[in-house]
RODREN-644578 format. One record per residue: residue in three letters; chain; x, z, y of N, C-alpha, C in turn. Coordinates in steps of 0.001 Angstrom, whole numbers, plus 500000, padded with zeros to 6 digits. Example, Ala and Ser with C-alpha at 12.3 -4.5 7.8 and 13.67 -1.06 7.14 Angstrom:
r  c  nX  nZ  nY  caX  caZ  caY  cX  cZ  cY
ALA  A  513190  507800  494310  512300  507800  495500  513200  507800  496700
SER  A  512850  507080  497750  513670  507140  498940  512900  507870  500030
END
This chain:
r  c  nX  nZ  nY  caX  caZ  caY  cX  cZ  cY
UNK  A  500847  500000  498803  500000  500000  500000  500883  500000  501248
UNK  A  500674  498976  501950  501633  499050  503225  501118  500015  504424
UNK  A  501806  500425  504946  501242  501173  506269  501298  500827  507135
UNK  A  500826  501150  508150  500339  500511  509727  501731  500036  510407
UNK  A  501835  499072  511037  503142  499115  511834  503468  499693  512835
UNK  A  504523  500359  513419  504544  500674  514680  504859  499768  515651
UNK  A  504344  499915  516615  504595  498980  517992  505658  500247  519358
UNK  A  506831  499349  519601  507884  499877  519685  506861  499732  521502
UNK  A  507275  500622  522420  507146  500295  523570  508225  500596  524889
UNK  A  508943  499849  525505  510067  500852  526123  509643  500572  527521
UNK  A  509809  501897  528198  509385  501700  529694  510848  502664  530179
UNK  A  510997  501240  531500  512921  501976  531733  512538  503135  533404
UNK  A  513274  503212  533239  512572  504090  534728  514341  504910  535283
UNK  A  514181  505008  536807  515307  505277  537317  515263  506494  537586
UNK  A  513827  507007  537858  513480  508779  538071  512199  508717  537759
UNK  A  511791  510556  536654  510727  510326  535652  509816  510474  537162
UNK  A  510329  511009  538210  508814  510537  539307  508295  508902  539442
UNK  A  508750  508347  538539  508186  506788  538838  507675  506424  537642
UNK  A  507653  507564  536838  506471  507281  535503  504580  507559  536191
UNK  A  504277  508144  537115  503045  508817  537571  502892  507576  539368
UNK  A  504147  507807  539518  503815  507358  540845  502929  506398  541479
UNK  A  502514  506382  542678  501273  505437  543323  502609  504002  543512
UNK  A  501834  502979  543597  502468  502080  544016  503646  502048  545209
UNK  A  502998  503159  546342  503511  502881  547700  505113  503396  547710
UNK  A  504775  504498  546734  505908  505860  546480  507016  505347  545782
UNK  A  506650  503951  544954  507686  503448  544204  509049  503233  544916
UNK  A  510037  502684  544167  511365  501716  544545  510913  500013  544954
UNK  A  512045  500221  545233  512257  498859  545986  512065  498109  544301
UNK  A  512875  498671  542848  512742  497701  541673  511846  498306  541076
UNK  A  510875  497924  541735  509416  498322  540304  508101  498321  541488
UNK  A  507256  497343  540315  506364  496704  541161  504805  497572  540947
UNK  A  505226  498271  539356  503927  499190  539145  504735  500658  538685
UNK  A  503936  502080  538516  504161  502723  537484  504735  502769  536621
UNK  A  505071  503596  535572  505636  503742  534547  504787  503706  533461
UNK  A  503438  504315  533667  502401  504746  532817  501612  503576  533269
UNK  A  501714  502630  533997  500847  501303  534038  501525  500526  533339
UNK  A  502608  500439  533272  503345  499167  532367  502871  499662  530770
UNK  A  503346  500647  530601  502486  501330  529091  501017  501484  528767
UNK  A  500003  501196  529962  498902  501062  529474  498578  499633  529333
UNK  A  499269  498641  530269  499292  497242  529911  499648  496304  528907
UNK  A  500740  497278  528345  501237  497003  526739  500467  497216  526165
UNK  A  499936  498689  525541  499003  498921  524965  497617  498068  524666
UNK  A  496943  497531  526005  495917  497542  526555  495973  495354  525419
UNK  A  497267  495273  525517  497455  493812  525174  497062  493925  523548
UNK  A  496775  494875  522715  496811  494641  521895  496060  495462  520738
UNK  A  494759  495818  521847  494109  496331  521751  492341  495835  522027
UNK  A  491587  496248  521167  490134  495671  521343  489162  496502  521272
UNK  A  487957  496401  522314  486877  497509  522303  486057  497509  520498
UNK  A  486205  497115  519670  485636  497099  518278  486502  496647  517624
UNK  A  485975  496588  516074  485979  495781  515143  487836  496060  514777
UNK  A  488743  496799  515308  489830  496834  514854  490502  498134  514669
UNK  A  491524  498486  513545  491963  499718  513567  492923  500098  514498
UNK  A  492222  501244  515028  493635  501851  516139  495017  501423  515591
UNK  A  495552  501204  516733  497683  500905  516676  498223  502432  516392
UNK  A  499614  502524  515994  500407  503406  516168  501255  502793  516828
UNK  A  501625  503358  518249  502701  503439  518961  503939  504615  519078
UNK  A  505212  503871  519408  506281  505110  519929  507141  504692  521103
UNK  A  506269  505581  522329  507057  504894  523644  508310  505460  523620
UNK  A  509078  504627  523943  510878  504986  524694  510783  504808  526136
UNK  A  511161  506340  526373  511139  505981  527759  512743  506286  528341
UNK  A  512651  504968  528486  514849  505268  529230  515254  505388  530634
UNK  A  515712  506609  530691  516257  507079  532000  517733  507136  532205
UNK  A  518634  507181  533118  519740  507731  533433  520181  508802  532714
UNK  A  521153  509214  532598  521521  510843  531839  521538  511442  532722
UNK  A  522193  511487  533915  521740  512252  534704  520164  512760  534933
UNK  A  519385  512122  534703  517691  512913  534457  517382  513004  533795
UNK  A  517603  513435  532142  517222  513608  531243  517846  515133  531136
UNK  A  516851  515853  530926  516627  517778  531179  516589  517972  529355
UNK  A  516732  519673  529112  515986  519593  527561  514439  519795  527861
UNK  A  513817  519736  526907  512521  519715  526899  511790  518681  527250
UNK  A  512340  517597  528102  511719  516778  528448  511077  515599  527934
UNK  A  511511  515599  526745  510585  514623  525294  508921  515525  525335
UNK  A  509352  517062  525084  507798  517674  525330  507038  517255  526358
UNK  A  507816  517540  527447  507089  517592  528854  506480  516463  529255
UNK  A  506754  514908  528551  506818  513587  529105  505458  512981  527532
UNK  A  505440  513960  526361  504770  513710  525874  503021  514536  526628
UNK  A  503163  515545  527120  502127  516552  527192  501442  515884  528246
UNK  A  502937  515323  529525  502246  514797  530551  501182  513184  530235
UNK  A  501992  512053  529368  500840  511510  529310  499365  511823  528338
UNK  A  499624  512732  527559  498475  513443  526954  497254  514125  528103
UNK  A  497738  514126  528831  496994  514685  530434  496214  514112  531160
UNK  A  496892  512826  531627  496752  511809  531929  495891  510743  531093
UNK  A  496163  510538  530015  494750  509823  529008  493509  510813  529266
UNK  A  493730  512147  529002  492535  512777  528506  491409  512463  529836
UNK  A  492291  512474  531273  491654  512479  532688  490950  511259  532623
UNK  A  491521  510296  531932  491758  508686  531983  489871  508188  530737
UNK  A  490282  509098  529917  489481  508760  529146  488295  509468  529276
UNK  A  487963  510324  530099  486598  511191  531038  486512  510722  531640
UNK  A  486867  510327  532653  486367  509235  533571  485661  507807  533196
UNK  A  486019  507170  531832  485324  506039  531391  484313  506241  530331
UNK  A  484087  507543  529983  483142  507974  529290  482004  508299  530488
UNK  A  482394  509362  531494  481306  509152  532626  481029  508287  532850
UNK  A  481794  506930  533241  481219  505221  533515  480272  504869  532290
UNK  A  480324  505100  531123  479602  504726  530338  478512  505856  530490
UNK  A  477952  506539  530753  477204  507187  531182  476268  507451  532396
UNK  A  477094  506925  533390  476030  506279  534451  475868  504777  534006
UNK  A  476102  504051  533499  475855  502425  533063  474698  502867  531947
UNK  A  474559  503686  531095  473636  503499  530126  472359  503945  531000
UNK  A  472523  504809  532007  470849  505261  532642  471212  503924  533300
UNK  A  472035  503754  534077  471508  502127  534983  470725  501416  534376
UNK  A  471361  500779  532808  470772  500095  531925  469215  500536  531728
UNK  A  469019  501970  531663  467430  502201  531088  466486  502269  532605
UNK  A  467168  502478  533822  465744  502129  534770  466101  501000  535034
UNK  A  467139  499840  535164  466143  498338  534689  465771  497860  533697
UNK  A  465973  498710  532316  465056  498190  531636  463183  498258  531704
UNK  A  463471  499682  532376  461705  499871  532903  461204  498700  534109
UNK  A  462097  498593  535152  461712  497606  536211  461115  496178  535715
UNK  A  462588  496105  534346  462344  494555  533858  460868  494510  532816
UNK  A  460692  495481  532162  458868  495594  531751  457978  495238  532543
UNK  A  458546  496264  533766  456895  495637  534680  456879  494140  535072
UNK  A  458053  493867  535342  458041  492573  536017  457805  491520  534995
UNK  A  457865  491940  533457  457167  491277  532416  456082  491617  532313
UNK  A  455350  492375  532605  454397  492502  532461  453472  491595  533274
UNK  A  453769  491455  534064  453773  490766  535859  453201  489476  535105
UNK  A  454591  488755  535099  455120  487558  534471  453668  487193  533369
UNK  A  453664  487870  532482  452157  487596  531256  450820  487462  531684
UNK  A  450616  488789  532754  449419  488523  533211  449412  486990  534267
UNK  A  450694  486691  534964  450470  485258  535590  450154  483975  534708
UNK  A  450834  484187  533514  451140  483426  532413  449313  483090  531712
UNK  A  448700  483833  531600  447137  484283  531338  446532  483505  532088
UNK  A  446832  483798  533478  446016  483149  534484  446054  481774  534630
UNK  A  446996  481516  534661  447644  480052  534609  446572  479462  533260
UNK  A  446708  479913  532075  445813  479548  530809  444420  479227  531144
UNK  A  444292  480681  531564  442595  480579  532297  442093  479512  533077
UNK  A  443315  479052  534067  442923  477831  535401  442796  476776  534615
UNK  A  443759  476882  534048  444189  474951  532775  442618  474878  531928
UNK  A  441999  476168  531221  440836  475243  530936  439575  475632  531373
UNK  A  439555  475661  533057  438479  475849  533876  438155  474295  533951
UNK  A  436885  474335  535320  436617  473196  535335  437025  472795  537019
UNK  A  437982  473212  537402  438768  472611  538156  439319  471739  538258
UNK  A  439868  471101  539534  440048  469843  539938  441085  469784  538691
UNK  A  441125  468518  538201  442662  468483  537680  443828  468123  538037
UNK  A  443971  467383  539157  445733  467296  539483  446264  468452  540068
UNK  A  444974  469695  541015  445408  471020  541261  445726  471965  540297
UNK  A  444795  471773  539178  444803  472478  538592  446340  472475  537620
UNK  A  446702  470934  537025  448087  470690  536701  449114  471380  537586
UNK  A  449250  471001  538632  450050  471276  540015  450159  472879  539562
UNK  A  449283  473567  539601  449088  475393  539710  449484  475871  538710
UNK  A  449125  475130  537871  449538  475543  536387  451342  475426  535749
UNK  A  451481  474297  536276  453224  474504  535765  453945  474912  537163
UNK  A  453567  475172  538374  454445  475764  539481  454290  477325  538701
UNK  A  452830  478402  538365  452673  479552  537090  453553  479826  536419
UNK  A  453688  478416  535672  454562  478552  534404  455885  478952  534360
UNK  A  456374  478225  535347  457865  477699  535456  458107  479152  536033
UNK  A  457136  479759  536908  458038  480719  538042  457725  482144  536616
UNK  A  456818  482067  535804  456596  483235  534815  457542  483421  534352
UNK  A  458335  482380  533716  459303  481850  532768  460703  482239  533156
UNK  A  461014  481780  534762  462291  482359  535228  462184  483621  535687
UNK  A  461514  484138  536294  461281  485594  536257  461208  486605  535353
UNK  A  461024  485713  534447  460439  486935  533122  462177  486949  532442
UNK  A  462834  485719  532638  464002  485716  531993  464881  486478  532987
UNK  A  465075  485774  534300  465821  487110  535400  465383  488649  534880
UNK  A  464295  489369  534850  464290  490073  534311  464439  490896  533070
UNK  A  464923  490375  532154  465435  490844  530793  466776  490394  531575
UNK  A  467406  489657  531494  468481  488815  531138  469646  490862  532130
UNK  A  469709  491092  532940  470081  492482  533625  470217  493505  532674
UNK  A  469414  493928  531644  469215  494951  530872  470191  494456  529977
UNK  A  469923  493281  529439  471133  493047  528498  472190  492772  528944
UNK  A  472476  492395  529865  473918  492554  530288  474532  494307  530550
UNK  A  473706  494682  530724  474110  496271  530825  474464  496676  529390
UNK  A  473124  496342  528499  473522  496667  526833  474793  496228  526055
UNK  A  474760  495058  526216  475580  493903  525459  476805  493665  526013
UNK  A  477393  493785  527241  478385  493256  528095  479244  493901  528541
UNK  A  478548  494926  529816  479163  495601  530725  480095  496871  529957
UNK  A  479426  497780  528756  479816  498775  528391  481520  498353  527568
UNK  A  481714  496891  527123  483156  496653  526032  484336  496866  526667
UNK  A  484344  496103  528352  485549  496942  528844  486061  498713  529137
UNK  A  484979  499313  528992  484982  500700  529422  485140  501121  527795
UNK  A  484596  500928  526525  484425  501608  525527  486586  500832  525265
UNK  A  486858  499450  525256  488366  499434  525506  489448  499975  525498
UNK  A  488801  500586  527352  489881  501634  527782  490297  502867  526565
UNK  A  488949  503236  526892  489270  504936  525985  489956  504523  524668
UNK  A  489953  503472  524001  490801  503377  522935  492047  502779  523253
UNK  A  492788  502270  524462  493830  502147  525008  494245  503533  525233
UNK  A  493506  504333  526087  494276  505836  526068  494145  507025  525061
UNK  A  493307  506398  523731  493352  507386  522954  495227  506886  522020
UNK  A  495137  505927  522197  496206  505283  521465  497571  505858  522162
UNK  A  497750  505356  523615  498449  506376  524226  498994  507830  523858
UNK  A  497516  508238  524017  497793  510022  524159  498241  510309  522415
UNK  A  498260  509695  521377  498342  509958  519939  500037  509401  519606
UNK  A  500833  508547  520630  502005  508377  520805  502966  509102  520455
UNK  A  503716  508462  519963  505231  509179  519647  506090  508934  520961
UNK  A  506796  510196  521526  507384  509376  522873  508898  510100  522533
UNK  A  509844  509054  522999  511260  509155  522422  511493  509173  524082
UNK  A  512828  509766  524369  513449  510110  525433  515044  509398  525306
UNK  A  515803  508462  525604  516684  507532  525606  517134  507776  527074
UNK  A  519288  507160  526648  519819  507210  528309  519625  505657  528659
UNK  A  519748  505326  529540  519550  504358  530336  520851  503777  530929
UNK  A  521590  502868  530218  523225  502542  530748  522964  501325  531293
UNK  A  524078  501612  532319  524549  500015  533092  524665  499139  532494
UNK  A  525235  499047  531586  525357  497535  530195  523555  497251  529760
UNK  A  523217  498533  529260  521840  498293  528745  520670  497226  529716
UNK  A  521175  498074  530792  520067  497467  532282  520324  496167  532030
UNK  A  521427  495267  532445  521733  494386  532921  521316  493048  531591
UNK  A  521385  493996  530391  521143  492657  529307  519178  492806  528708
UNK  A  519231  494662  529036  517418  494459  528882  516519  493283  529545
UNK  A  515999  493084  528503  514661  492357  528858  513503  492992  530010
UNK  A  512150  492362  530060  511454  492713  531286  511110  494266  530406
UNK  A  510859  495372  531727  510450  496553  531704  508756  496391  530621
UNK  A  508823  497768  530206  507707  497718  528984  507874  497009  528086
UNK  A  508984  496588  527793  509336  495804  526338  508160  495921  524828
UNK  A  507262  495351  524360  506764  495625  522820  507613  494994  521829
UNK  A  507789  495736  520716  507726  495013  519695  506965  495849  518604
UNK  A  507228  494599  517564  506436  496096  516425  507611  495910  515099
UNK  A  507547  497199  514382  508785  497657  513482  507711  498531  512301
UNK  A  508318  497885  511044  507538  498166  509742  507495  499828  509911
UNK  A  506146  500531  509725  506119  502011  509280  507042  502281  508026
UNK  A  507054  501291  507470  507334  501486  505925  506020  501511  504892
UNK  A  506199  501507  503777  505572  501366  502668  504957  502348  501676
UNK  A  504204  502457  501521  503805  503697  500695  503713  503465  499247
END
């Protein structure tokens, strides 16, 4: 039985304040975060369904000069912190989106409802004994407007059901994946810099075999 692979992730960083940092706060060499380049990795290879969570193990490489003891703990706990914030917040989004979803689904009833009783009427005119080119005329201008209305109205609810919720249900499995990380603490050398590849490096490396 083979086991899951790991997906290697390395995020290089010059001071661990530029793993959290806002954009503005950054360096002159680094265009995002530390913890954005690692949720963008992640995030690449990852799907709101239908697939089994990844195992990841971020490397995060610093200078020796900033590398403290403890700081494999401290750098694991901190993004464990950070998902958990990360992943409450898109559970609340899915939580105001599902009531959004249920009062237009009530709006979109009535306005079906609307829609049927016009739909009726329209029936009723077609086999009165009214003029007939008005009565044609009244009858499919009825129809047509029952028809797109009645569809504008559903068509909202399901996009709330069906659509809106896959990027948000996503996330939380981007940062559950995160926060379940193995995070390795590495020095960061002048030789290394200069021949590394782009920052947030993936690859993936056999778990091994069972």
């Amino acid at each position: 039985m083979r086991a899951r692979p790991v997906r290697d992730v390395t995020v290089r960083l010059s001071d661990t304040q530029d793993f959290l940092a806002e954009p503005a706060d950054l360096g002159a060499d680094r265009a995002v975060s530390g913890i954005e380049e690692l949720y963008r990795a992640v995030k690449m290879h990852t799907r709101a369904l239908m697939q089994r969570p990844g195992a990841y193990r971020v490397t995060i490489q610093l200078p020796p000069d900033k590398i403290t003891d403890g700081l494999q703990l401290d750098m694991r706990a901190l993004i464990q912190r950070y998902c958990r914030v990360q992943m409450e917040q898109r559970r609340q989004d899915l939580r105001i989106l599902r009531q959004q979803a249920i009062d237009s689904l009530w709006m979109s009833l009535i306005v079906l409802a609307l829609c049927l009783v016009l739909g009726g009427w329209a029936t009723w005119l077609s086999q009165s004994g009214s003029h007939g080119f008005l009565r044609a005329v009244v009858t499919a201008i009825a129809t047509f407007f029952a028809l797109s209305a009645g569809w504008v109205a559903l068509w909202f609810p399901a996009e709330y059901f069906l659509y809106d919720p896959w990027p948000l249900k996503q996330d939380v499995r981007v940062y559950q994946q995160m926060a379940q990380a193995d995070v390795v603490i590495s020095e960061r050398g002048a030789i290394a810099e200069e021949e590394a590849p782009a920052p947030a490096e993936l690859s993936d490396s056999a778990a091994g075999q069972a």
